[in-house]
C-alpha positions in Angstrom: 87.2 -5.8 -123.6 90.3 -7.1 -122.1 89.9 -10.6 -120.5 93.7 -11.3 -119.9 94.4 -12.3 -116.7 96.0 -9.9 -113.6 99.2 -11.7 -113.9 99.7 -11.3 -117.7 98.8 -7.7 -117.4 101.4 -7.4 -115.1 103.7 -9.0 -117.4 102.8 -6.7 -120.1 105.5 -3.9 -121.3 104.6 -1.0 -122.5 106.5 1.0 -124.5 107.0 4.9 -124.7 108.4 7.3 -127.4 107.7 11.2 -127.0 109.2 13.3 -130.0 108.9 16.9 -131.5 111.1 18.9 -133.7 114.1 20.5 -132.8 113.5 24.5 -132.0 115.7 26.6 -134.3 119.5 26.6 -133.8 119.7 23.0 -132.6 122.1 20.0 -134.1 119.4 17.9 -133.8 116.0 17.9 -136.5 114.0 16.3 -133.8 113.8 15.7 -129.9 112.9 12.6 -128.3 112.7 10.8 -125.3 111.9 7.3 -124.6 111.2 4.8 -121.8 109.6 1.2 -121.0 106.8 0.9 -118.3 105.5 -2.2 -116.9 101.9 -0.1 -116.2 99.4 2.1 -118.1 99.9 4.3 -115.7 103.2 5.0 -115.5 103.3 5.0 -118.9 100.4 8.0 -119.0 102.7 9.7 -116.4 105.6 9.9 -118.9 104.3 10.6 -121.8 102.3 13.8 -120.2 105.2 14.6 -118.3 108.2 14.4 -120.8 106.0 16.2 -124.0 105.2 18.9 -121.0 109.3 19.4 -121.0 109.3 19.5 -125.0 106.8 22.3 -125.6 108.7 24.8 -127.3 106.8 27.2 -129.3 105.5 25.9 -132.8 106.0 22.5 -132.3 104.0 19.7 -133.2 104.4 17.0 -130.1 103.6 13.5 -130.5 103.7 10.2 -128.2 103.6 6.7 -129.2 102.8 3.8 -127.3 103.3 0.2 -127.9 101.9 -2.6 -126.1 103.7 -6.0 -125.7 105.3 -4.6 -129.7 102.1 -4.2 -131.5 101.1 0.0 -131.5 98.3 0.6 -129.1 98.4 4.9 -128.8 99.5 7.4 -131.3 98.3 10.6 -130.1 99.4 14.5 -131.7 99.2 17.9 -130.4 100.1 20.0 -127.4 100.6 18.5 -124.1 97.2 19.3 -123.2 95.8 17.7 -125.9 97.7 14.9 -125.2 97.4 14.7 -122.1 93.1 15.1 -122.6 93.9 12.2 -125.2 95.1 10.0 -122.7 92.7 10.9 -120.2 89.9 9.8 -122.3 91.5 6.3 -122.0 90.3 4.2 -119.0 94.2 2.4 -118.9 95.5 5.9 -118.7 93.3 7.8 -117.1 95.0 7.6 -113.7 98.5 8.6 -115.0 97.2 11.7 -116.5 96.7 13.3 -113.4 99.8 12.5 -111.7 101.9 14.0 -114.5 104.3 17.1 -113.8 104.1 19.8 -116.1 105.8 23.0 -115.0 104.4 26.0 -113.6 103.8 28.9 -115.8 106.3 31.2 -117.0 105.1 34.6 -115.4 105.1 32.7 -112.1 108.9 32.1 -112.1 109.2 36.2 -112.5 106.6 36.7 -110.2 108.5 35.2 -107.9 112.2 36.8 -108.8 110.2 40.3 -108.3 108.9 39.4 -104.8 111.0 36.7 -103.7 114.5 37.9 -103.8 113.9 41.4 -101.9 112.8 39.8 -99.3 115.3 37.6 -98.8 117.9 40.1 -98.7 115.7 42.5 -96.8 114.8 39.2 -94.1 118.5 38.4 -94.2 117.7 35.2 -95.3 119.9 32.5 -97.5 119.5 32.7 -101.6 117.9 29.7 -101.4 115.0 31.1 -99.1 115.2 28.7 -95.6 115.4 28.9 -92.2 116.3 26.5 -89.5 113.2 23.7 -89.3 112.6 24.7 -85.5 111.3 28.3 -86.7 110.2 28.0 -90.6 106.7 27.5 -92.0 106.6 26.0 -95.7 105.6 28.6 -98.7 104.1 26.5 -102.2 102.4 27.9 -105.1 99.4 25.8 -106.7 99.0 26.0 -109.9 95.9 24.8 -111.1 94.3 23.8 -114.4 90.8 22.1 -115.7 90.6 18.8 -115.2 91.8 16.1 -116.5 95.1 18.5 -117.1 98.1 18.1 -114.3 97.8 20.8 -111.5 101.9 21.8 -111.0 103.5 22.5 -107.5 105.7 24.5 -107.0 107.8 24.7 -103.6 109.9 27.4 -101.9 111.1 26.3 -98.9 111.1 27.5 -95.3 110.8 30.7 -94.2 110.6 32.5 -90.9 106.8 33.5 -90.3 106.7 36.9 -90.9 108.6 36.4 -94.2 106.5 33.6 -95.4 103.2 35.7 -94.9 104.5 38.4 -96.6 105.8 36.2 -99.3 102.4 34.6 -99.9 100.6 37.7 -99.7 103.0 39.6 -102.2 103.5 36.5 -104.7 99.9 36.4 -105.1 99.2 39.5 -106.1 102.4 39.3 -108.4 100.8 36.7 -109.9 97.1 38.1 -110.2 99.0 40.9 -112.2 101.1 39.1 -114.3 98.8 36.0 -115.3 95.9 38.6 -116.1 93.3 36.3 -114.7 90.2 37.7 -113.3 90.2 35.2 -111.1 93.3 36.1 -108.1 95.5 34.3 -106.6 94.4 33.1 -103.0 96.3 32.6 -100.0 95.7 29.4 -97.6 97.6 29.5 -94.3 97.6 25.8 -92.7 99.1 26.5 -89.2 98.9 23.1 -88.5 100.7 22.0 -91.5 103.0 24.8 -91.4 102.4 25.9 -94.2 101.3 28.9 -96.9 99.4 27.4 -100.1 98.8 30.1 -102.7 96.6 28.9 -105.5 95.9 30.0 -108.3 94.5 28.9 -111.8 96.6 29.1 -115.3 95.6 30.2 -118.4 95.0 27.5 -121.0 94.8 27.9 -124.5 92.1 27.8 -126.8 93.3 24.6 -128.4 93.5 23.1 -124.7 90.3 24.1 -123.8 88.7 22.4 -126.5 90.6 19.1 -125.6 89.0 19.6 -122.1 85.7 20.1 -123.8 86.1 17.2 -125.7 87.2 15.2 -122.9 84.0 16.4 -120.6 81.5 16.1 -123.4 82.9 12.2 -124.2 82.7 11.6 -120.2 79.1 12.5 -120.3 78.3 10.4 -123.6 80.2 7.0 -122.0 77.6 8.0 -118.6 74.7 8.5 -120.5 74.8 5.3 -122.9 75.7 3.4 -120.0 72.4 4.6 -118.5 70.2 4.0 -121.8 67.6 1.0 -122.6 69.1 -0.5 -125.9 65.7 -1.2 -126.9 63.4 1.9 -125.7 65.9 4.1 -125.9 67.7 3.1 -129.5 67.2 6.6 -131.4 68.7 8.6 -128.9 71.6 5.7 -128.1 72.2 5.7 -132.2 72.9 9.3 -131.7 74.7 9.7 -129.1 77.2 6.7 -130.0 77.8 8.0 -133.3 79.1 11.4 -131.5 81.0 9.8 -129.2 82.5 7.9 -132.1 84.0 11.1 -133.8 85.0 12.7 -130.3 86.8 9.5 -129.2 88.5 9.5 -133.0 90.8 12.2 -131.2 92.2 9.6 -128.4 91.3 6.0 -129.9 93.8 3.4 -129.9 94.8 2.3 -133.0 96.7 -0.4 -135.0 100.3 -1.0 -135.6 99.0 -0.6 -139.1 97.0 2.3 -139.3 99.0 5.2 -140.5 96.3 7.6 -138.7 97.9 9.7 -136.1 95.0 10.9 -133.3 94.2 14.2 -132.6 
Protein backbone atom coordinates (compact mmCIF):
# COMPACT_ATOMS: atom_id res chain seq x y z
CA UNK A 1 0.00 0.00 0.00
CA UNK A 2 1.15 3.37 -0.78
CA UNK A 3 1.15 5.70 2.30
CA UNK A 4 3.10 8.71 0.64
CA UNK A 5 1.61 11.73 1.05
CA UNK A 6 -0.69 13.83 -1.79
CA UNK A 7 2.04 16.28 -2.20
CA UNK A 8 4.87 13.70 -2.80
CA UNK A 9 2.64 11.88 -5.24
CA UNK A 10 2.34 14.91 -6.98
CA UNK A 11 5.89 15.32 -7.05
CA UNK A 12 6.46 11.94 -8.38
CA UNK A 13 7.74 11.57 -12.18
CA UNK A 14 6.92 9.00 -14.08
CA UNK A 15 8.66 7.85 -16.74
CA UNK A 16 7.56 6.38 -20.25
CA UNK A 17 9.29 4.40 -23.00
CA UNK A 18 7.00 2.56 -25.76
CA UNK A 19 9.18 0.45 -28.37
CA UNK A 20 8.67 -2.29 -31.15
CA UNK A 21 10.68 -3.25 -34.01
CA UNK A 22 11.14 -1.60 -37.07
CA UNK A 23 8.53 -3.08 -40.00
CA UNK A 24 10.61 -4.24 -43.00
CA UNK A 25 12.36 -1.74 -45.19
CA UNK A 26 13.03 0.76 -42.38
CA UNK A 27 16.67 2.47 -41.37
CA UNK A 28 15.81 1.97 -38.02
CA UNK A 29 15.81 -1.95 -36.10
CA UNK A 30 13.41 -0.59 -33.63
CA UNK A 31 10.73 2.18 -33.00
CA UNK A 32 10.28 4.14 -29.95
CA UNK A 33 8.78 6.82 -28.32
CA UNK A 34 9.18 8.33 -25.01
CA UNK A 35 7.78 10.90 -22.59
CA UNK A 36 7.74 12.05 -18.71
CA UNK A 37 4.37 12.32 -16.88
CA UNK A 38 3.86 13.85 -13.62
CA UNK A 39 0.50 11.33 -13.17
CA UNK A 40 -0.36 7.65 -13.51
CA UNK A 41 -2.73 8.61 -15.61
CA UNK A 42 -1.37 10.45 -18.05
CA UNK A 43 1.20 8.15 -18.13
CA UNK A 44 -1.62 5.12 -18.91
CA UNK A 45 -2.85 7.52 -21.63
CA UNK A 46 0.56 7.46 -23.50
CA UNK A 47 1.57 4.42 -23.32
CA UNK A 48 -1.96 3.00 -24.76
CA UNK A 49 -2.05 5.62 -27.10
CA UNK A 50 1.51 5.71 -28.67
CA UNK A 51 1.83 1.49 -28.85
CA UNK A 52 -1.81 2.01 -30.55
CA UNK A 53 0.22 4.15 -33.39
CA UNK A 54 3.17 1.36 -33.44
CA UNK A 55 1.07 -1.69 -34.28
CA UNK A 56 2.38 -2.83 -37.45
CA UNK A 57 1.72 -6.32 -38.28
CA UNK A 58 4.09 -9.00 -36.42
CA UNK A 59 5.36 -6.83 -34.02
CA UNK A 60 6.09 -7.46 -30.53
CA UNK A 61 5.10 -4.02 -28.53
CA UNK A 62 6.36 -3.27 -25.27
CA UNK A 63 6.10 -0.24 -22.70
CA UNK A 64 8.18 0.50 -19.76
CA UNK A 65 7.42 2.56 -16.93
CA UNK A 66 9.67 4.00 -14.31
CA UNK A 67 8.71 5.57 -11.16
CA UNK A 68 10.80 8.30 -9.48
CA UNK A 69 13.98 5.97 -11.49
CA UNK A 70 13.35 2.63 -10.05
CA UNK A 71 11.11 0.31 -12.80
CA UNK A 72 7.58 0.00 -11.68
CA UNK A 73 5.63 -1.52 -15.25
CA UNK A 74 7.14 -3.65 -17.97
CA UNK A 75 4.25 -4.84 -19.86
CA UNK A 76 4.47 -7.01 -23.62
CA UNK A 77 2.06 -7.61 -26.26
CA UNK A 78 -0.47 -5.91 -28.54
CA UNK A 79 -1.95 -2.72 -27.59
CA UNK A 80 -4.83 -4.39 -26.21
CA UNK A 81 -3.02 -6.48 -24.16
CA UNK A 82 -1.30 -3.66 -22.92
CA UNK A 83 -3.72 -1.59 -22.62
CA UNK A 84 -5.93 -4.68 -20.40
CA UNK A 85 -2.40 -4.76 -18.57
CA UNK A 86 -2.69 -1.39 -17.48
CA UNK A 87 -6.17 -1.51 -16.74
CA UNK A 88 -5.79 -4.10 -14.23
CA UNK A 89 -3.68 -1.51 -12.38
CA UNK A 90 -5.71 0.78 -9.95
CA UNK A 91 -2.80 3.87 -10.73
CA UNK A 92 -3.65 3.38 -14.33
CA UNK A 93 -6.84 2.30 -14.61
CA UNK A 94 -8.30 5.75 -15.45
CA UNK A 95 -5.73 6.53 -18.27
CA UNK A 96 -6.65 3.44 -20.05
CA UNK A 97 -9.80 4.54 -21.01
CA UNK A 98 -8.98 7.91 -22.19
CA UNK A 99 -6.36 6.59 -24.65
CA UNK A 100 -6.78 7.17 -28.56
CA UNK A 101 -6.39 4.28 -30.65
CA UNK A 102 -7.47 4.71 -34.21
CA UNK A 103 -10.47 3.56 -35.82
CA UNK A 104 -10.41 0.54 -37.91
CA UNK A 105 -9.05 0.18 -41.25
CA UNK A 106 -12.24 -0.87 -43.25
CA UNK A 107 -13.88 2.22 -41.70
CA UNK A 108 -11.48 4.73 -43.44
CA UNK A 109 -12.70 2.85 -46.89
CA UNK A 110 -15.97 2.74 -45.83
CA UNK A 111 -15.99 6.04 -45.71
CA UNK A 112 -13.95 6.87 -49.17
CA UNK A 113 -16.83 4.61 -50.80
CA UNK A 114 -19.69 6.64 -49.39
CA UNK A 115 -18.26 9.85 -48.39
CA UNK A 116 -16.73 11.21 -51.41
CA UNK A 117 -19.82 10.78 -53.88
CA UNK A 118 -21.75 12.53 -51.95
CA UNK A 119 -19.84 15.31 -51.60
CA UNK A 120 -19.44 15.88 -55.23
CA UNK A 121 -22.93 14.84 -55.81
CA UNK A 122 -24.12 17.57 -52.58
CA UNK A 123 -21.65 20.06 -54.16
CA UNK A 124 -20.02 20.15 -51.05
CA UNK A 125 -16.16 21.06 -50.19
CA UNK A 126 -13.42 17.92 -50.15
CA UNK A 127 -13.24 18.37 -46.78
CA UNK A 128 -17.14 17.70 -46.14
CA UNK A 129 -18.52 21.24 -44.33
CA UNK A 130 -21.04 23.59 -44.58
CA UNK A 131 -21.56 26.97 -43.17
CA UNK A 132 -22.30 26.49 -39.08
CA UNK A 133 -25.74 28.28 -39.51
CA UNK A 134 -27.03 25.19 -41.71
CA UNK A 135 -24.65 22.01 -40.82
CA UNK A 136 -25.49 19.13 -38.41
CA UNK A 137 -22.22 17.15 -37.10
CA UNK A 138 -21.67 13.41 -38.67
CA UNK A 139 -19.13 11.03 -36.06
CA UNK A 140 -18.51 7.45 -36.20
CA UNK A 141 -18.22 5.43 -32.77
CA UNK A 142 -16.17 2.93 -32.67
CA UNK A 143 -16.58 0.84 -29.98
CA UNK A 144 -14.67 -2.01 -28.17
CA UNK A 145 -14.97 -4.19 -24.78
CA UNK A 146 -14.16 -2.63 -21.99
CA UNK A 147 -11.46 -1.69 -20.45
CA UNK A 148 -10.09 -1.14 -24.36
CA UNK A 149 -10.37 2.70 -25.77
CA UNK A 150 -13.61 3.36 -27.80
CA UNK A 151 -12.13 5.67 -31.01
CA UNK A 152 -14.03 8.78 -32.52
CA UNK A 153 -13.92 9.53 -35.45
CA UNK A 154 -15.32 13.04 -36.76
CA UNK A 155 -16.52 14.28 -40.21
CA UNK A 156 -17.53 17.58 -40.04
CA UNK A 157 -20.59 19.47 -40.97
CA UNK A 158 -22.85 18.73 -43.35
CA UNK A 159 -26.11 20.14 -44.78
CA UNK A 160 -29.02 17.85 -43.32
CA UNK A 161 -30.05 16.00 -46.04
CA UNK A 162 -26.45 15.03 -46.74
CA UNK A 163 -25.55 14.17 -43.28
CA UNK A 164 -28.62 11.63 -43.05
CA UNK A 165 -27.69 10.11 -45.96
CA UNK A 166 -24.18 9.98 -44.99
CA UNK A 167 -25.03 8.21 -41.63
CA UNK A 168 -27.40 5.99 -43.11
CA UNK A 169 -25.04 4.88 -46.08
CA UNK A 170 -21.67 4.79 -43.89
CA UNK A 171 -23.35 2.45 -41.67
CA UNK A 172 -24.30 0.00 -43.75
CA UNK A 173 -20.73 0.37 -45.47
CA UNK A 174 -19.50 -0.49 -42.46
CA UNK A 175 -21.91 -3.45 -41.47
CA UNK A 176 -20.54 -4.91 -44.76
CA UNK A 177 -17.08 -4.42 -44.61
CA UNK A 178 -16.46 -5.10 -40.74
CA UNK A 179 -18.49 -8.49 -41.14
CA UNK A 180 -20.05 -8.08 -37.79
CA UNK A 181 -23.29 -9.53 -37.07
CA UNK A 182 -23.91 -6.96 -35.07
CA UNK A 183 -24.79 -3.43 -37.60
CA UNK A 184 -23.86 -0.38 -37.43
CA UNK A 185 -26.61 2.02 -35.84
CA UNK A 186 -27.49 5.39 -36.48
CA UNK A 187 -28.32 8.09 -33.57
CA UNK A 188 -29.70 11.40 -34.76
CA UNK A 189 -29.31 14.07 -31.74
CA UNK A 190 -31.34 17.04 -33.14
CA UNK A 191 -30.63 18.87 -30.23
CA UNK A 192 -26.97 18.31 -30.43
CA UNK A 193 -26.89 18.60 -34.03
CA UNK A 194 -25.65 15.78 -34.59
CA UNK A 195 -25.51 12.09 -36.35
CA UNK A 196 -23.62 9.31 -34.08
CA UNK A 197 -23.17 6.06 -35.97
CA UNK A 198 -21.93 3.33 -33.67
CA UNK A 199 -20.68 0.52 -34.13
CA UNK A 200 -18.51 -2.21 -32.50
CA UNK A 201 -14.88 -3.47 -33.79
CA UNK A 202 -13.63 -6.68 -34.17
CA UNK A 203 -10.96 -7.69 -31.67
CA UNK A 204 -8.74 -10.41 -31.85
CA UNK A 205 -8.50 -13.53 -30.10
CA UNK A 206 -5.34 -12.57 -28.23
CA UNK A 207 -7.33 -9.27 -27.15
CA UNK A 208 -10.22 -10.89 -26.10
CA UNK A 209 -8.49 -13.06 -23.80
CA UNK A 210 -6.74 -9.86 -22.17
CA UNK A 211 -10.30 -8.62 -21.69
CA UNK A 212 -11.20 -12.00 -20.17
CA UNK A 213 -8.42 -11.86 -18.07
CA UNK A 214 -9.04 -8.38 -17.03
CA UNK A 215 -12.97 -9.18 -16.12
CA UNK A 216 -12.20 -12.50 -14.45
CA UNK A 217 -9.27 -10.51 -12.14
CA UNK A 218 -12.04 -7.63 -11.57
CA UNK A 219 -14.34 -10.21 -10.09
CA UNK A 220 -11.58 -12.07 -7.93
CA UNK A 221 -10.23 -8.41 -6.30
CA UNK A 222 -14.61 -7.99 -5.62
CA UNK A 223 -15.02 -11.31 -4.27
CA UNK A 224 -11.92 -11.54 -1.84
CA UNK A 225 -12.80 -8.21 -0.76
CA UNK A 226 -16.22 -9.66 0.20
CA UNK A 227 -14.80 -12.87 1.94
CA UNK A 228 -14.46 -13.67 5.90
CA UNK A 229 -10.63 -14.50 6.24
CA UNK A 230 -11.54 -16.87 8.73
CA UNK A 231 -14.95 -18.73 7.59
CA UNK A 232 -14.29 -18.31 4.32
CA UNK A 233 -10.25 -19.25 4.14
CA UNK A 234 -10.56 -22.40 1.55
CA UNK A 235 -12.31 -20.65 -0.98
CA UNK A 236 -10.10 -17.13 -0.26
CA UNK A 237 -6.78 -19.64 -0.62
CA UNK A 238 -8.25 -20.44 -3.95
CA UNK A 239 -9.32 -17.67 -5.27
CA UNK A 240 -6.03 -15.53 -4.31
CA UNK A 241 -3.84 -18.08 -5.76
CA UNK A 242 -5.78 -17.52 -9.30
CA UNK A 243 -5.77 -14.08 -9.02
CA UNK A 244 -2.00 -14.42 -8.44
CA UNK A 245 -1.25 -16.10 -11.89
CA UNK A 246 -3.87 -13.74 -13.76
CA UNK A 247 -2.34 -10.59 -12.27
CA UNK A 248 1.34 -12.16 -13.20
CA UNK A 249 0.26 -10.70 -16.73
CA UNK A 250 -0.04 -6.89 -15.46
CA UNK A 251 2.05 -6.93 -11.94
CA UNK A 252 4.55 -4.32 -11.36
CA UNK A 253 7.72 -5.42 -11.02
CA UNK A 254 11.33 -4.51 -9.97
CA UNK A 255 14.05 -2.52 -11.56
CA UNK A 256 15.69 -5.95 -11.15
CA UNK A 257 13.61 -8.46 -12.32
CA UNK A 258 14.32 -9.33 -15.82
CA UNK A 259 10.65 -10.67 -16.21
CA UNK A 260 8.69 -8.87 -18.87
CA UNK A 261 4.58 -9.13 -18.09
CA UNK A 262 2.35 -10.52 -20.30
Amino acid sequence: MNTSSPAARRSRTIDVLVTSPAPIGYDDTCLSTEGRFATPSAAARFAVTHAAALDFDSTDITVTITVDGAGDVCVSGTPGEIACALAAIQAYSAGVRTARMPAPGYLRAALDEVALPIQWQGGVGPDGRVSAEVGVDVRVLSTRPDPLPNSTLLLGQWAPDLAHRLAHDLARSITERSGQRTPATVTHLPDQGRYEITHPVPISGTDAAAVARYIRITQLRANLAALDPVADADCAVGAAAELHVLESYSRHVSSTDDRTVR
